[in-house]
C-alpha positions, 0 to 999 in steps of 0.5 A: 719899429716894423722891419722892413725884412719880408716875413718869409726870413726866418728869425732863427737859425737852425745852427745856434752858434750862428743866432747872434750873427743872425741877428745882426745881419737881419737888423743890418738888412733891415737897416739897408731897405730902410735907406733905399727909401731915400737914396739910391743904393748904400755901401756895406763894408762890414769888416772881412769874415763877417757875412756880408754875403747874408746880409745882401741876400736877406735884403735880396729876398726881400726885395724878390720876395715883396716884388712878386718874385723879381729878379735881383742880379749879384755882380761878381768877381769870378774867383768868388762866383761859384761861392755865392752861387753855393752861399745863396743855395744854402741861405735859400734852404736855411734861412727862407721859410714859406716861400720858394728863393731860386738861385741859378746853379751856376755863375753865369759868365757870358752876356747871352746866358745873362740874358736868358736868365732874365727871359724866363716865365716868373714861375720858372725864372731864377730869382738870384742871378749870379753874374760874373764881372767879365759877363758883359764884356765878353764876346758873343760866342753861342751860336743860336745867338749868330744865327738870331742875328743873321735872321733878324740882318736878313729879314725884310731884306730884297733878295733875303731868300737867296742870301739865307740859301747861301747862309745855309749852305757855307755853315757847314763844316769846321770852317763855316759860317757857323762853326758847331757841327749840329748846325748842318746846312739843312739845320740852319735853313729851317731855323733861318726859316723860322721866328727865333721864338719858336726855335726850341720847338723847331730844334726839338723836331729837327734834332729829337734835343729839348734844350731846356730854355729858348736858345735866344733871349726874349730880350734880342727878340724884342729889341732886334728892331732897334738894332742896327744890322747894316753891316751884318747884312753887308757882310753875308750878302758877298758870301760866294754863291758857288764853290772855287779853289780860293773859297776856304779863303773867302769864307774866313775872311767873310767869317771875321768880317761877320764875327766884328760886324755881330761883336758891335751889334751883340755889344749894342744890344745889352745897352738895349735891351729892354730889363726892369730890376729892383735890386744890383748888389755889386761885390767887391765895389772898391774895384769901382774907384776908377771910372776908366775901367770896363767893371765901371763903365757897365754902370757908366753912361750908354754908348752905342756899340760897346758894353759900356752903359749895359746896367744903366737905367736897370735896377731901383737900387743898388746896393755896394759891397766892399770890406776895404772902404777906408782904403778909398781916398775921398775921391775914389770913394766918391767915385763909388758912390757916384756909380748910383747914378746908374738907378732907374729912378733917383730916391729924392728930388735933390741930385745926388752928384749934390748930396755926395758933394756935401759928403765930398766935402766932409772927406776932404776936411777930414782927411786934411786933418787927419794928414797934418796930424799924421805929419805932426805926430811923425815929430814926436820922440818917445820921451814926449809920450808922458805927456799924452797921458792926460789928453782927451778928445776936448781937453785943451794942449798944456801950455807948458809943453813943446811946440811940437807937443802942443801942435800934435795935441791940437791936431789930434783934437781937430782931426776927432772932430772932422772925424765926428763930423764925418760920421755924421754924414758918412753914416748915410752911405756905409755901414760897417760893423767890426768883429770882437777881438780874437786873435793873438799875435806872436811876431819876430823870433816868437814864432819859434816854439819855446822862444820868450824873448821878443824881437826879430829872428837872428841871423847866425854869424855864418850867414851873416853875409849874404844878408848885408849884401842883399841889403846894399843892392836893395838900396842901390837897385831902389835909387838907380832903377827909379821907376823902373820894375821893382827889384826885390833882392832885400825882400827875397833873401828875407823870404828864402835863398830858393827865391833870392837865386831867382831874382835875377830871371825873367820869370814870374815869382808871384801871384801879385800883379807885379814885377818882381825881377830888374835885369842889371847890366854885367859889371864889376862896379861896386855901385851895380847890383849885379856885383852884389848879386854874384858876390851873394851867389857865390857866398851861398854855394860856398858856405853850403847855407842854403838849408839854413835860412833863419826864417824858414827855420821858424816857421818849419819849426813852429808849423811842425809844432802844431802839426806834431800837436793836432792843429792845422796850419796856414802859411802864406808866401809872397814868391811862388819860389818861396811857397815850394821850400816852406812846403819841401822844408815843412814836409822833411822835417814831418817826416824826420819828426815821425820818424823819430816818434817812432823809435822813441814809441818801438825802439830800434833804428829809423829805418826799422821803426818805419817798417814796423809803423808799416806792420802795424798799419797792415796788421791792424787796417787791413780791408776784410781783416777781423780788427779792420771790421772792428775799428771801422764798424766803431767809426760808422757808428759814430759818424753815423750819429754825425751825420744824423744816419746817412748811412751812405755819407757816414761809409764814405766819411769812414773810408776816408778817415781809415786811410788817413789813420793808415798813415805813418805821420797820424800813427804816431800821433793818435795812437800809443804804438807799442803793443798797439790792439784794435781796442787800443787804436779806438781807444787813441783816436778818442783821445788816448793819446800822446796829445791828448786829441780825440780826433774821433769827435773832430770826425764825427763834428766834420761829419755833422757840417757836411751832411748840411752841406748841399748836395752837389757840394757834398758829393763834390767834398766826398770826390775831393777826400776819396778821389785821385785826381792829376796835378803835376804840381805836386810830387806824389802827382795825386790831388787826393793826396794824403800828404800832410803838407800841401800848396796851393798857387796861381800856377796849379789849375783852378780845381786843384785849389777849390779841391785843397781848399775844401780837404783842408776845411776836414781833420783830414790831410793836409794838416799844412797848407803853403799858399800863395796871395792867390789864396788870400782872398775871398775863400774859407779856410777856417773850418779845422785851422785857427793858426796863421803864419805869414812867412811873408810880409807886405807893406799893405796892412789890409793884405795881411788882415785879408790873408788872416780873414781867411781863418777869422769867419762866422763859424770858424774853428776859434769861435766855435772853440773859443779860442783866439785865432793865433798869428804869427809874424816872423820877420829877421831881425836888423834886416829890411825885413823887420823894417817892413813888419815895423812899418806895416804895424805903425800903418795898421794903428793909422789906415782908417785914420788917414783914409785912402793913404796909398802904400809906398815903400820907397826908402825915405818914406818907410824910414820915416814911418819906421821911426815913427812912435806909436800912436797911444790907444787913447787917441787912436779910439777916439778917431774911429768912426762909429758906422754901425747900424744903430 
């Protein structure tokens, strides 16, 4: 079949680890244009890691491409905007051969600039328009866009000429009508006096400043005749004509008044303006489930005066993506799919809202099934397991078996052939691909290095309390607060003492949207969590435990395990609290582990063992040294074939690599101490060493992908490993730390994070990065790191697949190595704790099954599913849905 893609793609990749992923991203594209003959839009729900992202672009190349280079606009979530923006730059310059793919350089995050991104001449517009969510919602804050408004209010107005003079003259000064100072009054007069088409080349000659771009869209200029600026002009027509003692006042209320007046016409004039496109991609399109929302309303029906209906009536198509489709009841998923209705021009003559009703239909039958199943299955007890040996999709449920045996033997068969039946039609609308399998799990005590026996992570006698305290006011905060904010006194002992003692404050402990802290009233009642809450402090303080939480030991001990062995580690917290014991724990024990390293390798005390790391380091690291010379010029050398002879890239990448060698926790580790000559360090760093890692060559392979890397992003990455920056979260106070434990949280700004991400995606330190839920989503760790520890479970199986994704990337260290990604899943045993990994793995094995289950962790329900027995795999294959492209 002839592809659909245009021919500017090229069909190979200059990466050849990625030729495969290509391949099928380009069939999958291809099998995306295909369906937008006849249907409004598709969702693509290819599992996390798996390049949704290039398989849009490819279909949005095409489109710009084959269109005379149309516009195609990428709708964003924020967290992500600024790497599509990077993704795009770097699709554009690998993967399109022939023709010229323009992205904006930044994410555009305001209605005006979406607006000039649309106006600019075909030749010099960008083709990829990355637009944040929030873009179109926000309030109009760009000045020549007010003062647009103003000229267009007054324009053709009796006494317009007076009402401009007076317009002049109170934009001056902080508490004017127009509050950037360049727009002085005698400013504001001539661009009042002047068409707003001609205003760039106005500004130039007042201000000597080319703005680069037309400060007001072509599209407001078009569409100001159908605006309505009744109340604009009302407004600035009762400015004072003259100065009083009450006119700061005056003018502040005038400057509200006309802030709300141009807020409804501004929100007007998205739903208006007059914009053709080929093509929406939507990112994160599950957020679309609920038509209440502002994201959905932009795709909504238009209502004058608000932004709902801005993107209505714009694109041919649109094209959804989401990894989290099967998390979508057949309502919500419905809900998605009918936001198609926001194309230009519908696909075929039959009505969608008819279409989706067949398929509406479908997911409701099949979800039907799939729940009697589920309830039947819930009866079966382990002995009736044997039975299921025989069981097939058609074969018939032996009549000599229990009711209940039978019953779920029959359901089973009903719920594969709705399931089949689904697919069918299901297979229009959303395509998904699931990667092949590479990871390895390794829960309960199994995170403790050395331990063989499975199971949960024993709580030792001399702490047992707390632990069963904790427990009984779970249970009665859960039956007495019904409703009410969530408590978590079971979940945060089970996370860390540190989090447990905070429960009880107002405070925020998570980066969840949610409560995590119930106030109990003073009582001595021993019905009343607040007595058990106290009695548990108590025990805590008095047994001087709090250093030794069971939980925290493990994974302190198997983080410093693969520190000690060359591997970076990834931990995810639920609390915040939680997030800063793992990392001060995790860091002591570094530390201590060094430490010892060192006496064991020179002998002596601790102390004088340290010392004698701290020679070495000056002795042999020394800048202007003959042995510095010696060992940095060998490193050059080497990066230098790294980064195919960017002599400056490879000088910047060997200072950074010679002051993480100077660090006493990479001393021990790369190099055989004792004796230590310049020869015997290189000698190390290639891999004679006590582990064994030739940590040269993960230098000199880092070195290769950041010369590909764009040029702003490299220079960005070089900044971020050889900088200082503040960041009052962390101790030594400095964001280039090079710390070998690092955390990242929603309480640290933005670009601290974006900086650990993109030093943790290096050999370079952190080796340990302690993160937060904020981290566990749309980001990229998996460069260096193919081990994952969630210290903290949740109820929801697709949060810890989207924590794990972060590691399991095209391209990511385990593939590149081929090796599986390792997951740890340490849980305490007898304790709410191993109730949650056992009720979040039975929920894992049915989440597609029953589509849209929502997770509830009330107590009768997880009892429930904790008892359950496990679904054989037999049956589990046969009721996964096939929804590849073919």
């Amino acid at each position: 079949m002839t592809s659909r893609l245009t021919p500017h793609l090229c069909t190979e990749t200059k990466a050849p680890g990625f030729q495969q992923d290509w391949q099928r991203q380009r069939k999958t594209a291809d099998a995306i244009l295909d369906r937008f003959d006849h249907q409004e839009g598709v969702i693509l729900a290819d599992q996390v890691g798996m390049g949704k992202t290039f398989v849009a672009l490819a279909v949005a190349a095409t489109q710009v491409l084959e269109n005379r280079n149309a516009q195609v606009v990428i709708l964003v979530p924020p967290r992500v905007a600024q790497k599509w923006v990077e993704e795009a730059k770097g699709f554009a310059s690998d993967l399109v051969s022939g023709a010229e793919l323009r992205c904006v350089d930044r994410p555009i995050r305001s209605g005006e600039a979406f607006l000039k991104a649309l106006d600019d001449e075909p030749g010099q517009q960008d083709h990829l328009v990355v637009v944040t969510y929030e873009a179109l919602t926000t309030t109009l804050k760009d000045q020549f866009v007010v003062l647009a408004l103003l000229y267009f209010a007054v324009q053709r107005r009796k006494g317009a000429d007076e009402v401009r003079q007076r317009i002049a003259r109170w934009s001056e000064g902080r508490h004017g009508l127009i509050s950037d100072p360049r727009f002085t009054p005698d400013r504001v007069a001539e661009l009042l006096s002047t068409p707003p088409a001609r205003w760039r080349e106005k500004w130039l000659d007042l201000t000597g400043e080319d703005l680069g771009d037309d400060p007001v869209p072509r599209q407001l200029i078009d569409a100001a005749p159908d605006l309505d600026l009744q109340e604009v002009w009302d407004t600035v027509h009762d400015l004072p004509q003259r100065s009083s003692s009450k006119i700061a006042a005056r003018l502040k209320n005038i400057r509200e008044a006309l802030n709300d007046a141009m807020q409804g016409v501004w929100k007007s004039l998205l739903t208006v303006a007059a914009v053709e496109l080929p093509l929406l991609i939507v990112d994160e399109a599950h957020a679309l489930k609920n038509s209440a929302t502002r994201r959905s309303r932009l795709l909504g029906e238009r209502i004058d005066g608000s932004p709902d209906g801005a993107l209505s009536d714009v694109f041919s198509r649109i094209l959804l993506l989401t990894a989290t489709p099967f998390e979508l009841d057949d309502r919500e998923l419905i809900n998605v799919l009918g936001r198609l209705r926001a194309v230009r021009e519908p696909a075929v003559a039959e009505p969608l809202s008819d279409r989706l009703a067949v398929l509406a239909d479908s997911l409701k039958k099949t979800r039907s099934a799939a729940v009697a199943f589920e309830n039947a299955w819930s009866r079966i007890e382990p002995d009736d397991l044997a039975t299921f040996v025989d069981w097939s999709p058609d074969a018939p449920s032996p009549t000599t078996a229990r009711p209940r045996i039978r019953g779920a033997w029959e359901l089973a068969n009903t719920a594969v052939q709705t399931r089949r039946d689904l697919a069918v039609e299901l297979r229009r609308w959303v395509i998904r691909h699931e990667r092949p399998h590479r990871r390895q799990y390794l829960p309960g005590a199994l995170t403790i290095p050395g331990c063989t026996q499975p199971g949960g992570i024993e709580i030792s006698d001399e702490i047992q309390l707390p632990f069963l305290l904790a427990a009984r006011a779970q249970a009665l905060s859960e039956r007495t607060h019904s409703g009410a904010a969530q408590a978590h006194f079971a979940y945060g002992i089970a996370s860390s003492f540190e989090t447990f003692l905070r429960l009880d404050e107002t405070a925020r402990d998570t980066d969840e949207d949610t409560d995590v802290a119930v106030q109990a009233p003073p009582t001595s009642d021993l019905d009343s969590p607040d007595w058990y809450l106290r009695e548990i402090t108590a025990s805590l303080d008095s047994a001087g435990t709090r250093q030794q939480h069971p939980k925290i030991a493990a994974t302190v001990a198997r983080a410093v395990e693969l520190w000690k062995n060359g591997e970076k580690c990834l931990v995810f917290c639920w609390f915040i609290r939680t997030t800063s014991a793992v990392q001060m724990a995790i860091l002591a024990e570094v530390q201590s582990t060094v430490g010892a390293l060192a006496i064991e390798a020179l002998g002596g005390t601790e102390q004088e063992a340290r010392k004698d790391l701290e020679r070495i380091a000056e002795r042999l690291l020394s800048r202007g040294s003959a042995s510095h010379r010696l060992i940095e010029e060998a490193i050059n050398e080497r990066l230098l074939v790294g980064t195919d002879q960017d002599r400056e890239l490879a000088n910047e990448l060997t200072q950074a690599a010679i002051s993480n060698l100077r660090r006493p926790e990479n001393l021990v580790r790369y190099t055989h101490l004792r004796g230590l000559t310049p020869q015997g360090l290189l000698d190390g760093i290639r891999g004679a060493n006590p582990i064994g890692v030739d940590l040269l060559s993960r230098w000199a392979d880092s070195a290769t992908r950041i010369s590909k890397l764009p040029q702003e992003k490299r220079e960005a990455l070089i900044e971020h490993l050889t900088g200082e920056h503040s960041d009052p979260n962390e101790r030594d106070g400095r964001g280039a730390s090079l710390a070998p434990v690092r955390r990242a949280t929603g309480q640290q700004a933005r670009e601290v994070r974006e900086r650990l991400i993109s030093v943790f995606n290096t050999p370079f330190a952190p080796d340990v990065l302690v993160a937060s839920s904020v981290m566990g989503e749309g980001i990229d760790l998996h460069q260096e790191c193919r081990h994952v520890i969630h210290h903290d479970l949740d109820w929801n199986p697709s949060k810890l697949e989207q924590r794990t994704g972060r590691l399991d990337r095209i391209g990511a260290l385990a593939e590149r190595i081929g090796k599986d990604i390792i997951v740890y899943e340490p849980y305490l045993a007898g304790t709410h704790d191993e109730k949650m990994y056992r009720v979040v793995k039975d929920r894992a094995s049915w989440f597609d099954i029953v589509m849209g289950a929502k997770v509830v962790d009330d107590e009768l329900t997880t009892d429930r599913v904790e008892k359950r027995v496990t679904l054989p795999p037999t049956i589990a294959e046969a009721l996964r849905m096939d929804l590849t492209c073919g």
